[in-house]
PDB file as gemmi writes it, atoms N, CA and C in Angstrom:
CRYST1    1.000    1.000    1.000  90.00  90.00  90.00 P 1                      
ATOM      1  N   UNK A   1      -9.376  59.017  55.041  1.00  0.00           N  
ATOM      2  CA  UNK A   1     -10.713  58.523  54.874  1.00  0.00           C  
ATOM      3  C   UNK A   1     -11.722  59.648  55.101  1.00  0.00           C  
ATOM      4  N   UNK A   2     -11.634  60.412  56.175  1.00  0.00           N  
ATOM      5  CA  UNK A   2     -12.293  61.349  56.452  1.00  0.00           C  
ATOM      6  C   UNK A   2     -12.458  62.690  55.390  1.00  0.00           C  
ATOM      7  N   UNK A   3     -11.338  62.880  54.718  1.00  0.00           N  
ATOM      8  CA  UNK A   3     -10.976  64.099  54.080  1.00  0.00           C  
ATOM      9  C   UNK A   3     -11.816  63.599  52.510  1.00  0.00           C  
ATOM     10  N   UNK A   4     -11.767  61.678  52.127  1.00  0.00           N  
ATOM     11  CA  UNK A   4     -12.821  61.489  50.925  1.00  0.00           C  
ATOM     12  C   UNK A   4     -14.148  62.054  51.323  1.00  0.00           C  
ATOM     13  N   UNK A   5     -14.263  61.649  52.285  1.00  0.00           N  
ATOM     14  CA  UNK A   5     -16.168  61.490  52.704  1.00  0.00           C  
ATOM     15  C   UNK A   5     -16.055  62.613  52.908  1.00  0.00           C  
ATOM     16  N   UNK A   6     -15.596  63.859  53.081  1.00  0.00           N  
ATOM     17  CA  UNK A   6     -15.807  65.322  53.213  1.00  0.00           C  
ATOM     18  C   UNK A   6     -15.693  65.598  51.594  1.00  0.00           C  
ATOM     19  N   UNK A   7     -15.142  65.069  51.308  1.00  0.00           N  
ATOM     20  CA  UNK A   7     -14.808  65.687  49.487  1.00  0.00           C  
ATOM     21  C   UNK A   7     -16.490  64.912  48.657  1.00  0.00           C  
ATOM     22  N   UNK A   8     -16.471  63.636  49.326  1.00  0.00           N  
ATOM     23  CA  UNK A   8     -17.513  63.098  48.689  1.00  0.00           C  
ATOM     24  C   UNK A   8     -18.948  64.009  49.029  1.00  0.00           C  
ATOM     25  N   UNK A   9     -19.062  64.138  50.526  1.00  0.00           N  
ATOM     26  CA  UNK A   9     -19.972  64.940  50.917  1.00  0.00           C  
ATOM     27  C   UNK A   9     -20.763  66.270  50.326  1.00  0.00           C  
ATOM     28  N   UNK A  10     -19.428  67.429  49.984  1.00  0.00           N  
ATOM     29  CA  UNK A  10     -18.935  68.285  49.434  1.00  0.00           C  
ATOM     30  C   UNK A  10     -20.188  68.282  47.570  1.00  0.00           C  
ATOM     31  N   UNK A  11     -19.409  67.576  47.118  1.00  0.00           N  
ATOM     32  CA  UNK A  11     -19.621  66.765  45.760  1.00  0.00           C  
ATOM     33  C   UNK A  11     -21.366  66.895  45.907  1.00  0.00           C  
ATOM     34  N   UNK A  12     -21.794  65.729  46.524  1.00  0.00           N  
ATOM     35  CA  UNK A  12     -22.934  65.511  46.894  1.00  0.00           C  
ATOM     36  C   UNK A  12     -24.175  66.482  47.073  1.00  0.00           C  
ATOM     37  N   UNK A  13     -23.669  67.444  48.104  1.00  0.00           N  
ATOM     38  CA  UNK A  13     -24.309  68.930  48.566  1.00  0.00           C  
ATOM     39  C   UNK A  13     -24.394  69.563  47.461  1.00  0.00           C  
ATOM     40  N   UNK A  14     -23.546  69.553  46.647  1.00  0.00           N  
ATOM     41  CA  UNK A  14     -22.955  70.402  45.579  1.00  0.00           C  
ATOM     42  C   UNK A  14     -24.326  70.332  44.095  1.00  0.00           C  
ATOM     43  N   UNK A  15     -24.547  69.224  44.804  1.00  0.00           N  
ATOM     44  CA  UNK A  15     -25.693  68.696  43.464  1.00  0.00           C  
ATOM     45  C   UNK A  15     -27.064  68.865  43.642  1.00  0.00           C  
ATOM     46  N   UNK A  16     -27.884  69.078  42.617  1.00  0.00           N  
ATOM     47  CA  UNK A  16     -29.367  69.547  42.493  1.00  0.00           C  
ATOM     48  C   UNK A  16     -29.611  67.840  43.003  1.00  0.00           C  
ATOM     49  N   UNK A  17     -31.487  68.339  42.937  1.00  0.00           N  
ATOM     50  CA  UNK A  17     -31.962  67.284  43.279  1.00  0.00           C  
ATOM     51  C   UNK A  17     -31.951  65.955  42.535  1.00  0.00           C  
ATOM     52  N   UNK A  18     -32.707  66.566  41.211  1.00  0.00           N  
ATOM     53  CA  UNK A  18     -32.654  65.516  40.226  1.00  0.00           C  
ATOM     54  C   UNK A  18     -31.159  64.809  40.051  1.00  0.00           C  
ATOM     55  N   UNK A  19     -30.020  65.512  40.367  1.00  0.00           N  
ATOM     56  CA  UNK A  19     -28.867  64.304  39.540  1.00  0.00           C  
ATOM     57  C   UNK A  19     -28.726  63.409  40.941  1.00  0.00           C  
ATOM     58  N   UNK A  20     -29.192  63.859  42.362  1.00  0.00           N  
ATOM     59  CA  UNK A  20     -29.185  63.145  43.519  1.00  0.00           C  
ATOM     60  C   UNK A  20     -30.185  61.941  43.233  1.00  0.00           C  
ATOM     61  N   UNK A  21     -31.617  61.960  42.679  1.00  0.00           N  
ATOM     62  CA  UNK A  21     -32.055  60.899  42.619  1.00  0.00           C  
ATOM     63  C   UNK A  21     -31.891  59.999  41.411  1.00  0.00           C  
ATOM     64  N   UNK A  22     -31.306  60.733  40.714  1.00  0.00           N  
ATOM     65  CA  UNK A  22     -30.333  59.606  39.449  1.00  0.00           C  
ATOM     66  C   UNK A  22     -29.566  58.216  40.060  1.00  0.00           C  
ATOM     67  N   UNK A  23     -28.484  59.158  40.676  1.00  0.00           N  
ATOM     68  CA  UNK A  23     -27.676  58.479  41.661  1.00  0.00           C  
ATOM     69  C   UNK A  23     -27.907  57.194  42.401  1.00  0.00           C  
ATOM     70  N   UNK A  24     -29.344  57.879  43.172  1.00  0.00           N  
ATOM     71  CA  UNK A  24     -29.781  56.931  44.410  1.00  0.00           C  
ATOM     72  C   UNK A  24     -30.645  55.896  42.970  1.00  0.00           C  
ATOM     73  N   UNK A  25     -31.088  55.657  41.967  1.00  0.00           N  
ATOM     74  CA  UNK A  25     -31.411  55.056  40.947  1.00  0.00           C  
ATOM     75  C   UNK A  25     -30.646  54.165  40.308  1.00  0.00           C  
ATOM     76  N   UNK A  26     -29.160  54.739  40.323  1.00  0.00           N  
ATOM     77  CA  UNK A  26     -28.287  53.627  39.939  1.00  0.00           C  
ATOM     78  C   UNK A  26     -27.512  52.893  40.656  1.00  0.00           C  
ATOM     79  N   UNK A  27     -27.771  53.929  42.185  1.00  0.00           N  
ATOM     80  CA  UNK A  27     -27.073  52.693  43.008  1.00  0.00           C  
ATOM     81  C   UNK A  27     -27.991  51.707  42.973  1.00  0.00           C  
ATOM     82  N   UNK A  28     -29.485  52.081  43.109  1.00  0.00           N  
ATOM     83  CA  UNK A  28     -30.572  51.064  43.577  1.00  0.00           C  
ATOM     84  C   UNK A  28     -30.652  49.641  41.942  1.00  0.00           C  
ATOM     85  N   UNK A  29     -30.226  50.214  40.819  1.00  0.00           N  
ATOM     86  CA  UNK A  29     -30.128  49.102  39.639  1.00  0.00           C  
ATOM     87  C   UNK A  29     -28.865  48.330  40.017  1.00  0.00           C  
ATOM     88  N   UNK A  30     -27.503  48.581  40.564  1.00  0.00           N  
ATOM     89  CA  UNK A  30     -26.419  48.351  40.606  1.00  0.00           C  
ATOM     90  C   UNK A  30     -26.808  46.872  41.917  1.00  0.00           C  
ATOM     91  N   UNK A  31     -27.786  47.599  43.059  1.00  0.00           N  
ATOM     92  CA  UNK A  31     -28.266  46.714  43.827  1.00  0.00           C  
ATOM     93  C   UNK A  31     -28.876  45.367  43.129  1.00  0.00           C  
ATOM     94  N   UNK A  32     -29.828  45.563  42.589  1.00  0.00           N  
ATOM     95  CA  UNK A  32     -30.668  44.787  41.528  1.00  0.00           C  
ATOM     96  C   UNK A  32     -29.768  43.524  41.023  1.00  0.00           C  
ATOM     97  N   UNK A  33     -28.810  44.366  40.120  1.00  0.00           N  
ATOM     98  CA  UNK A  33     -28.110  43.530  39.521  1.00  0.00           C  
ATOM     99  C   UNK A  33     -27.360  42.806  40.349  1.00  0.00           C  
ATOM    100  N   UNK A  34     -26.397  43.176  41.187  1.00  0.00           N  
ATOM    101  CA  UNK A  34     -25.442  42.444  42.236  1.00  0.00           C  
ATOM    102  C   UNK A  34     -26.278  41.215  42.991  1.00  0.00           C  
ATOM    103  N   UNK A  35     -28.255  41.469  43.140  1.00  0.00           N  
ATOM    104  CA  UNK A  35     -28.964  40.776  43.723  1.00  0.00           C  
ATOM    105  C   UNK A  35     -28.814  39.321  42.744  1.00  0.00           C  
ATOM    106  N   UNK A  36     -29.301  39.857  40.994  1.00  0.00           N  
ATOM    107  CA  UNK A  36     -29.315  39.192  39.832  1.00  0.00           C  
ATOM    108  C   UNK A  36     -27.971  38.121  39.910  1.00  0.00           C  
ATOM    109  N   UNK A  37     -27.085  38.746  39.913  1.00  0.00           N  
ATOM    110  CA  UNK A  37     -25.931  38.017  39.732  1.00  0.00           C  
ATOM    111  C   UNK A  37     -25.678  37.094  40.723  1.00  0.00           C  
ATOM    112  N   UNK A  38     -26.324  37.020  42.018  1.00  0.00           N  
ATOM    113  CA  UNK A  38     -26.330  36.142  43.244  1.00  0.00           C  
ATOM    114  C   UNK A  38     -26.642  35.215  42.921  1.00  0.00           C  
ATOM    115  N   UNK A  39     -28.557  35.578  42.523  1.00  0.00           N  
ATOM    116  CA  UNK A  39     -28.963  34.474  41.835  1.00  0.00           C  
ATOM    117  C   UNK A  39     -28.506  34.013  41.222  1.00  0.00           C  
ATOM    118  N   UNK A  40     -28.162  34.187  39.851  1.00  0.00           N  
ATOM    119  CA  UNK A  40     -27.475  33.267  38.840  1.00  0.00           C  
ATOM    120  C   UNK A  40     -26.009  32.738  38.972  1.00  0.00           C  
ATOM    121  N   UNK A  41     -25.941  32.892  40.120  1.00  0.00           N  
ATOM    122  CA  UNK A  41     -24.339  32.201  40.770  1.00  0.00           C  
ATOM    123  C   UNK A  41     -24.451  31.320  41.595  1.00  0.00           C  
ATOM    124  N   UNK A  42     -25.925  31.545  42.125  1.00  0.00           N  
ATOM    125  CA  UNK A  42     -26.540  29.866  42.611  1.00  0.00           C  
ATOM    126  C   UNK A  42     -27.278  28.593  41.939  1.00  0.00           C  
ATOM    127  N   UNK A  43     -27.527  29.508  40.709  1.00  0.00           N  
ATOM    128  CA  UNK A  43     -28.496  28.231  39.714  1.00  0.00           C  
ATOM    129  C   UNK A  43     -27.418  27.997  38.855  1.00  0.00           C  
ATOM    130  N   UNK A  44     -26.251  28.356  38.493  1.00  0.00           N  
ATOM    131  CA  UNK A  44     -24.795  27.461  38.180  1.00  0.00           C  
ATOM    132  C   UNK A  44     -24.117  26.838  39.107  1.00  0.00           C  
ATOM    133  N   UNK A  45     -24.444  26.978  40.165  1.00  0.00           N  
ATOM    134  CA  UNK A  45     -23.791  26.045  41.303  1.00  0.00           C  
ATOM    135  C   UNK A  45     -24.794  24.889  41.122  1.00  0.00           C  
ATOM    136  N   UNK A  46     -25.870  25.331  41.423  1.00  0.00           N  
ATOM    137  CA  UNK A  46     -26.714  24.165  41.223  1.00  0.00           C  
ATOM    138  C   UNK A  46     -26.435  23.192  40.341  1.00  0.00           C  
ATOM    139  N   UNK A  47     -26.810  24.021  38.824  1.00  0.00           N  
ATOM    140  CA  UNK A  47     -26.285  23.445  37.483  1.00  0.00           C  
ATOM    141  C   UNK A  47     -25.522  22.554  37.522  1.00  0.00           C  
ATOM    142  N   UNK A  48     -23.905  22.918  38.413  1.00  0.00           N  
ATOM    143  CA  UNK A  48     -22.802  22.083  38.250  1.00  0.00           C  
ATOM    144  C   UNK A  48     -23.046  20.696  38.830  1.00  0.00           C  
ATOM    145  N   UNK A  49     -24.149  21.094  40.042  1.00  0.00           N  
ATOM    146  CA  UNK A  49     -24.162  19.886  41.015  1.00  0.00           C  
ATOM    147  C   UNK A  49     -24.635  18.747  40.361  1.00  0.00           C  
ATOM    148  N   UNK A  50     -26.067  19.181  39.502  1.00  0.00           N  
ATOM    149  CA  UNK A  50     -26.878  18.502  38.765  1.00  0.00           C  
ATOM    150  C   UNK A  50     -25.829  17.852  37.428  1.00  0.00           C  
ATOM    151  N   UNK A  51     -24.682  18.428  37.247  1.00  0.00           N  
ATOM    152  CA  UNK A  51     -23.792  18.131  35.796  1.00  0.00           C  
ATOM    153  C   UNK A  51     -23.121  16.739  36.290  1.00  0.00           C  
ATOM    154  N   UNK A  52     -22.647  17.411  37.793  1.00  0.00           N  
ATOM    155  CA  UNK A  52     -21.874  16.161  38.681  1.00  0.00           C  
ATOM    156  C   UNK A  52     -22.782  14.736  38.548  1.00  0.00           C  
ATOM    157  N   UNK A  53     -23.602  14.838  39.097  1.00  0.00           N  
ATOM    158  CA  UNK A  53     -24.703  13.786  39.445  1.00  0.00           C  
ATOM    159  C   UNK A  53     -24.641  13.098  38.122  1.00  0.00           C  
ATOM    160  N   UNK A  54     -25.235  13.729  36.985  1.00  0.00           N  
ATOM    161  CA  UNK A  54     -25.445  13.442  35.778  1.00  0.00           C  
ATOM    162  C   UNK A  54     -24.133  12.442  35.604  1.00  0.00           C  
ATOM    163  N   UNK A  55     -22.755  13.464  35.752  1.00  0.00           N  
ATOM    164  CA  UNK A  55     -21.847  12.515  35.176  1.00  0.00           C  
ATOM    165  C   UNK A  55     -21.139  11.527  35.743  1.00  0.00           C  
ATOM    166  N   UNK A  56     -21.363  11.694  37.139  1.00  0.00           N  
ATOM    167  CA  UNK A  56     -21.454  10.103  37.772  1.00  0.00           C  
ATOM    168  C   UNK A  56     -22.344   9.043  37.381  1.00  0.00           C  
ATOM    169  N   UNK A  57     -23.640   9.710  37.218  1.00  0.00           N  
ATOM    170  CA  UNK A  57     -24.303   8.437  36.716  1.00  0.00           C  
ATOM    171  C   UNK A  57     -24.191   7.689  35.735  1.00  0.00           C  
ATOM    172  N   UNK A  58     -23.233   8.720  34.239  1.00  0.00           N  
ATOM    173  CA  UNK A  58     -23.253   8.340  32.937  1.00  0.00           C  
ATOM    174  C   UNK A  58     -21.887   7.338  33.602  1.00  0.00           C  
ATOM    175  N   UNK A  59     -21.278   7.814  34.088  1.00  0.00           N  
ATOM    176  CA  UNK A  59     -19.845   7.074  34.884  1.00  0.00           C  
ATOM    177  C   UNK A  59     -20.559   5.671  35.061  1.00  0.00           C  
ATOM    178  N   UNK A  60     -21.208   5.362  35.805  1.00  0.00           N  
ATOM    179  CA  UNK A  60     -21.970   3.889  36.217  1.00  0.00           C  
ATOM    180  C   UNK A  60     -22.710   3.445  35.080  1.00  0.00           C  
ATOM    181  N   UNK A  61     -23.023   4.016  34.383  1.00  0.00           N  
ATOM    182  CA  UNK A  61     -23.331   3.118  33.126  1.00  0.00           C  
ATOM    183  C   UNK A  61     -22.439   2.607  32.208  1.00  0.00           C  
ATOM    184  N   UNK A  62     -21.702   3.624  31.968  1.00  0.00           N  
ATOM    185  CA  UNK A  62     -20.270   3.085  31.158  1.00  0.00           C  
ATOM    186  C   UNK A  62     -19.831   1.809  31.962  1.00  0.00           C  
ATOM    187  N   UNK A  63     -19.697   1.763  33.426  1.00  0.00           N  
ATOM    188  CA  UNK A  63     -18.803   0.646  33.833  1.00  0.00           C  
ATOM    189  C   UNK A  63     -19.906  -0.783  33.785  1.00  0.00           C  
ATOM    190  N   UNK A  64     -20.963  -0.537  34.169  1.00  0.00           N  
ATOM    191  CA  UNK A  64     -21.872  -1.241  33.779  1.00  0.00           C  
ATOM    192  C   UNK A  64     -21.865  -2.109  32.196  1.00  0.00           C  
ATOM    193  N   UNK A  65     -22.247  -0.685  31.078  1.00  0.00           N  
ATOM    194  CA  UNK A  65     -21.793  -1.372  30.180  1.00  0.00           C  
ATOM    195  C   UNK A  65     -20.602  -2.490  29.711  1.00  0.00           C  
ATOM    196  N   UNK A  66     -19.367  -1.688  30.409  1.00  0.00           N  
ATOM    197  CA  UNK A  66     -18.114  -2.747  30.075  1.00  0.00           C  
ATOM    198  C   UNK A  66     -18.386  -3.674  30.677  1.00  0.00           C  
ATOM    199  N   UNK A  67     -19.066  -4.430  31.887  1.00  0.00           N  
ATOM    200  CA  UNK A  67     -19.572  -5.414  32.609  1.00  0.00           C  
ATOM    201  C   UNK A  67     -19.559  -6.108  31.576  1.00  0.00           C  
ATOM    202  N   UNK A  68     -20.889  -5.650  31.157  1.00  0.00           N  
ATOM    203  CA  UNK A  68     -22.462  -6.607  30.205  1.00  0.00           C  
ATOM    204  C   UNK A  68     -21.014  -7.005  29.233  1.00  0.00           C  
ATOM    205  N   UNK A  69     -20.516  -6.184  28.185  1.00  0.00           N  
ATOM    206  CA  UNK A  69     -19.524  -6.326  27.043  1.00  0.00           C  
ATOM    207  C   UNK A  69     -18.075  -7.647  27.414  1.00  0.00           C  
ATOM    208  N   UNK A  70     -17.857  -7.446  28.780  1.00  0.00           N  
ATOM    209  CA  UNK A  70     -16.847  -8.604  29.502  1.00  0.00           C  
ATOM    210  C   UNK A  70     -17.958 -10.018  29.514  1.00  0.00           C  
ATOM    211  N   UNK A  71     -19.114  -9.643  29.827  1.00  0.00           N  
ATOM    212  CA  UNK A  71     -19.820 -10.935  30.348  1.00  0.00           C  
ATOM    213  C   UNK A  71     -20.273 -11.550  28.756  1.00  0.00           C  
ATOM    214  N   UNK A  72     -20.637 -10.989  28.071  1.00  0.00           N  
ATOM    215  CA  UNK A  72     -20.792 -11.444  26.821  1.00  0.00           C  
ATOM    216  C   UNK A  72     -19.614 -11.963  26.255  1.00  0.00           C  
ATOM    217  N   UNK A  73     -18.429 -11.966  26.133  1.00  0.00           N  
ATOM    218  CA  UNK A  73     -16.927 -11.926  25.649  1.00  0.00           C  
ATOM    219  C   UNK A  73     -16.965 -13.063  26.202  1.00  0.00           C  
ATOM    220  N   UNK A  74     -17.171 -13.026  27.498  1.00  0.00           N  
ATOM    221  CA  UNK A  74     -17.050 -14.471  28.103  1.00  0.00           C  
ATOM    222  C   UNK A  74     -17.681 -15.347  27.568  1.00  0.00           C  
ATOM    223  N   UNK A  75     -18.764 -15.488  27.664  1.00  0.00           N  
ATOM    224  CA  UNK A  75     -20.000 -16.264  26.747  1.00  0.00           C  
ATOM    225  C   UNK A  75     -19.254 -16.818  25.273  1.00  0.00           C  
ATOM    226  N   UNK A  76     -19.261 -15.478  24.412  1.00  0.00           N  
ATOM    227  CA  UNK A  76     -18.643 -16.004  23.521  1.00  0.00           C  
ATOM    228  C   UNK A  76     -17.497 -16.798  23.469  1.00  0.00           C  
ATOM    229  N   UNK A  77     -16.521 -16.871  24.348  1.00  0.00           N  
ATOM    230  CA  UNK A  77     -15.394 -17.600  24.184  1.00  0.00           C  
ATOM    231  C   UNK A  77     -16.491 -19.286  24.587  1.00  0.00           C  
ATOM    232  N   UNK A  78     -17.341 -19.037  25.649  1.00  0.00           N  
ATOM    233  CA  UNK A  78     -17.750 -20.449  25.829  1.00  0.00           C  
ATOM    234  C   UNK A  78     -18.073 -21.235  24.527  1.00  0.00           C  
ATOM    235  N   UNK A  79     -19.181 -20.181  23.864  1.00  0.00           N  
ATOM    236  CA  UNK A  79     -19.822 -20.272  22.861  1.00  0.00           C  
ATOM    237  C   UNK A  79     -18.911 -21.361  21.805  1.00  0.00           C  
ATOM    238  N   UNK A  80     -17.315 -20.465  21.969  1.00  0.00           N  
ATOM    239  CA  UNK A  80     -16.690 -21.242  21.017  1.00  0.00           C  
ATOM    240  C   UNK A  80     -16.175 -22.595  21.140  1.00  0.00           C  
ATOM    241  N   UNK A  81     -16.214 -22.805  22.646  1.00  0.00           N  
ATOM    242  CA  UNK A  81     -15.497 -23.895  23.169  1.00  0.00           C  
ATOM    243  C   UNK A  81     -16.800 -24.677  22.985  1.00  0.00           C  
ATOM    244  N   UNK A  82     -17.383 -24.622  23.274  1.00  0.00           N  
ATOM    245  CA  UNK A  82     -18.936 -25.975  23.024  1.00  0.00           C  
ATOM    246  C   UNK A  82     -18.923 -26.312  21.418  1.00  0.00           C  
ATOM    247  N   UNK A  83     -18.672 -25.183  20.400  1.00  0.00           N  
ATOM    248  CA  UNK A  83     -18.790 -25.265  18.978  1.00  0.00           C  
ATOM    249  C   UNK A  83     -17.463 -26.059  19.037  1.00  0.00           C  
ATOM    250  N   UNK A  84     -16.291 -26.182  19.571  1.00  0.00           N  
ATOM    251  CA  UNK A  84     -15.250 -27.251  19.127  1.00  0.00           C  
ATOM    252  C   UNK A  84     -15.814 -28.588  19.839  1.00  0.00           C  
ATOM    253  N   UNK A  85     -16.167 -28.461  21.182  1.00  0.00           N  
ATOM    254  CA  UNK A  85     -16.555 -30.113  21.776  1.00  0.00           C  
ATOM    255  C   UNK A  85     -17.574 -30.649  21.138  1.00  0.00           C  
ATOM    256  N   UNK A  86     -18.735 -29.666  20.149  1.00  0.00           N  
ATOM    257  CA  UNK A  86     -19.983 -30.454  19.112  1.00  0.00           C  
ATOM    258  C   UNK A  86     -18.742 -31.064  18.130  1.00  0.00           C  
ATOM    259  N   UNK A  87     -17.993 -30.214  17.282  1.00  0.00           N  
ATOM    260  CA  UNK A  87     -17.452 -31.077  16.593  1.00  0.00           C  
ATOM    261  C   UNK A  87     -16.869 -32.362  16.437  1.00  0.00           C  
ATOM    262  N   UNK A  88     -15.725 -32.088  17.676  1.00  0.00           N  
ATOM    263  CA  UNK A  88     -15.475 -33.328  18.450  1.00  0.00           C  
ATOM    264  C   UNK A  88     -16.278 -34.762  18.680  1.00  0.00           C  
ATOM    265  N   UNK A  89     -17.121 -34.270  18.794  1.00  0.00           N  
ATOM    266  CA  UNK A  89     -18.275 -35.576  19.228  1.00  0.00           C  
ATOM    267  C   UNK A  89     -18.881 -35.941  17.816  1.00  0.00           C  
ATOM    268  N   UNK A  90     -19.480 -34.782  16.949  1.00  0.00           N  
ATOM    269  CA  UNK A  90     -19.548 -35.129  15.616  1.00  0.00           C  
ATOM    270  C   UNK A  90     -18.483 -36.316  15.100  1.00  0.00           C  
ATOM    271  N   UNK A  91     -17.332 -35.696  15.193  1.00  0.00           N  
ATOM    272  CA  UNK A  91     -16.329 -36.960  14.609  1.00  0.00           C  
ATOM    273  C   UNK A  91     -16.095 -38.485  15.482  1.00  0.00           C  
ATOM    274  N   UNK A  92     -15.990 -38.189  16.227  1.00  0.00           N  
ATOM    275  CA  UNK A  92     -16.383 -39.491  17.494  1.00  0.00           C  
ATOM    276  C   UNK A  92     -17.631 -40.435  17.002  1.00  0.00           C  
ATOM    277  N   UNK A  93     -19.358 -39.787  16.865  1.00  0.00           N  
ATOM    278  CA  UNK A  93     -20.033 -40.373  16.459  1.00  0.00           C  
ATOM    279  C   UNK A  93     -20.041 -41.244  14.732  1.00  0.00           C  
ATOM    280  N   UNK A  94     -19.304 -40.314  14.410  1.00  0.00           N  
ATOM    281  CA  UNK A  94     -18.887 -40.334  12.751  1.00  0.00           C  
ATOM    282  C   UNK A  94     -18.339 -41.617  12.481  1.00  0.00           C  
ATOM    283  N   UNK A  95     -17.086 -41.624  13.475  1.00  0.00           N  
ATOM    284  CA  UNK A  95     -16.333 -42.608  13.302  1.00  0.00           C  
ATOM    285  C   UNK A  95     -16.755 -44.217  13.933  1.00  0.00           C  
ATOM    286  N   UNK A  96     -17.737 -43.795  15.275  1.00  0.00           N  
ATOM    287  CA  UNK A  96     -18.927 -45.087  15.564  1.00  0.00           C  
ATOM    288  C   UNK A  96     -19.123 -45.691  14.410  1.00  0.00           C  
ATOM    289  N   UNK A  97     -19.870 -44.633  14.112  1.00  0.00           N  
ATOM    290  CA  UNK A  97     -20.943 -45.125  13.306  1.00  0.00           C  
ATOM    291  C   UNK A  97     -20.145 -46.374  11.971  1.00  0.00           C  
ATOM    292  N   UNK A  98     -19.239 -45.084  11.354  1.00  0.00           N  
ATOM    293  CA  UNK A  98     -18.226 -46.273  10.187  1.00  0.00           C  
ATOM    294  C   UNK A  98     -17.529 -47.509  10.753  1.00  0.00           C  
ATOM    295  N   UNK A  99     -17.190 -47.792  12.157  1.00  0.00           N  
ATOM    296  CA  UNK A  99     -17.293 -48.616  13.094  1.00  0.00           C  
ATOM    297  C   UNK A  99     -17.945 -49.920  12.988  1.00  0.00           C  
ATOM    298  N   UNK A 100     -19.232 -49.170  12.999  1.00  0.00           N  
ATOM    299  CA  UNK A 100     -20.239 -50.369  13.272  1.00  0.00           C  
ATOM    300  C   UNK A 100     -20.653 -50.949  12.001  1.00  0.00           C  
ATOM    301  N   UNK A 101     -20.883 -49.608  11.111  1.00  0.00           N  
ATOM    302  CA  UNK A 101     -20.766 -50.150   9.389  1.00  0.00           C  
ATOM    303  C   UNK A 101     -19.430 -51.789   9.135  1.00  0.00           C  
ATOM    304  N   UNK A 102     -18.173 -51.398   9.332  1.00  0.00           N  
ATOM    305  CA  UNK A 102     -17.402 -51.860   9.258  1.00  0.00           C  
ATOM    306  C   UNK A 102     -17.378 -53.506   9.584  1.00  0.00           C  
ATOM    307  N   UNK A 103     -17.625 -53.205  10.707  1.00  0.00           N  
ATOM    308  CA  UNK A 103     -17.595 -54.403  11.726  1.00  0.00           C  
ATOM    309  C   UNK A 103     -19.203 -54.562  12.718  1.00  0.00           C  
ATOM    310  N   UNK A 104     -19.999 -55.018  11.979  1.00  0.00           N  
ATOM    311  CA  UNK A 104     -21.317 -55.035  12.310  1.00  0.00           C  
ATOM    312  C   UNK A 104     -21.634 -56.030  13.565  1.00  0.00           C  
ATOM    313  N   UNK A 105     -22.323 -55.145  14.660  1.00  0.00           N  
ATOM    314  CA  UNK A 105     -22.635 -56.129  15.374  1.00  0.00           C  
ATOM    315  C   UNK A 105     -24.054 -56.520  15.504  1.00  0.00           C  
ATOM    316  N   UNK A 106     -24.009 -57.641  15.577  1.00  0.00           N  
ATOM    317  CA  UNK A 106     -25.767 -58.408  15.595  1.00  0.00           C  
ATOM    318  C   UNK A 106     -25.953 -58.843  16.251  1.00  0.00           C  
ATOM    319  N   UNK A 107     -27.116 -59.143  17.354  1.00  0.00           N  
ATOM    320  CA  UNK A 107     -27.651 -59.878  17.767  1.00  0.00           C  
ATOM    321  C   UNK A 107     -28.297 -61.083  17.088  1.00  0.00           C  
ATOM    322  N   UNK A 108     -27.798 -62.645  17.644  1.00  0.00           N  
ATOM    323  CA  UNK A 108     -28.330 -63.484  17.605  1.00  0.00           C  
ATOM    324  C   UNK A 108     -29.418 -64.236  18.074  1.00  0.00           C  
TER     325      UNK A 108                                                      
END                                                                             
């Protein structure tokens, strides 16, 4: 370790000014960016959180929906069962009625 940082040192000394403040320039962009990339590794965390939320909620509507779609299904089956007991009674009254045609009753 010692013998890099002497070689690095070495290197370093070795160099004019200007390529020294190059250097200290790209470490300082390299900073920047590594800062950049923090950020934007927290506003996709975020992102995801906000994706989560989102798709739980779309989650509760879907089940919601299938609710409403079961509760209607239901309905309709009632729907159909009342449309056979009207008929029913249709023919019941039907047959009164030719009944009473038939065999008329009067008051005296």
């Amino acid at each position: 370790m010692k013998v890099e940082r002497n070689k690095l040192k070495k290197i370093v000394d070795g160099m004019d000014v200007g390529k020294r403040y190059n250097m200290r320039n790209i470490v300082n962009e390299m900073e920047a960016i590594s800062v950049e990339r923090d950020n934007l590794k927290k506003k996709l965390e975020e992102m995801d959180f906000v994706n989560l939320q989102e798709a739980f909620e779309i989650n509760i509507l879907e089940e919601k929906v299938e609710e409403m779609e079961f509760i209607t299904a239901q309905w309709a089956g009632r729907v159909v069962i009342l449309e056979k007991k009207i008929k029913k009674l249709k023919t019941i009254i039907f047959m009164l009625c030719a009944l009473f045609l038939v065999f008329p009753v009067g008051v005296k």
